[in-house]
N, C-alpha and C positions, 0 to 999 in steps of 0.2 A: 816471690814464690806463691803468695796469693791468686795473683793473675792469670795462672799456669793454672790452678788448682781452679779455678773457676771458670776457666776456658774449656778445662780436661772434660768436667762436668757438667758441662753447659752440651762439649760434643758427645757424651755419652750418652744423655736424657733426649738428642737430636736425632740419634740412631737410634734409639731404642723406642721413638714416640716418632718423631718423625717422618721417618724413610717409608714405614710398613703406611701409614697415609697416603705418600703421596706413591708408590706399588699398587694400592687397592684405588686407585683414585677418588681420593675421599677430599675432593676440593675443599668441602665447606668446610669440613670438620679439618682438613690441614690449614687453612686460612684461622679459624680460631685456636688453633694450635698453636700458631705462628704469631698472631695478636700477644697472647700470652705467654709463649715464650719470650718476646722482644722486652715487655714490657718487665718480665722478669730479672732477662738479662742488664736492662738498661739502672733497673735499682741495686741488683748486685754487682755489674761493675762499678758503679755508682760511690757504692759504699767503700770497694775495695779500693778502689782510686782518692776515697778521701775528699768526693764530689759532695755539694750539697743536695741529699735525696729528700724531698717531700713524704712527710709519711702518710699514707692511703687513709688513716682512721680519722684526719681531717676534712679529708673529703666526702667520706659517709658521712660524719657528725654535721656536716655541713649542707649536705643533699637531706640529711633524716631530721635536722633539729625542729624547722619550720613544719614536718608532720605531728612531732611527738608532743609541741605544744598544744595543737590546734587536738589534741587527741586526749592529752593530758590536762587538759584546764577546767 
């Protein structure tokens, strides 16, 4: 039932973000639209399938640690 529900609303935020993009021909901005919808989708299927998802705050913490030292010491 999950899958449905997150299908439903994965194609409603599609339509309503999407469509009028690629109407106006908004390449660049439907291309980043498209980056982060995918990216979105692929963690919320992710989750709802029970996959293992990386969570993102490791990755800034990981891209930002080696500034915050060199900032903070």
């Amino acid at each position: 039932m999950a899958l449905f529900t997150v299908t439903a609303v994965f194609l409603l935020i599609f339509i309503i973000q999407g469509l009028p993009l690629i109407r106006q021909k908004k390449w660049g901005d439907f291309y980043v639209f498209l980056g982060i919808f995918l990216l979105a989708g692929y963690i919320a299927y992710g989750e709802v399938l029970g996959f293992y998802v990386p969570n993102p705050v490791y990755l800034i913490k990981w891209i930002f640690d080696p500034l915050a030292r060199l900032m903070f010491q």
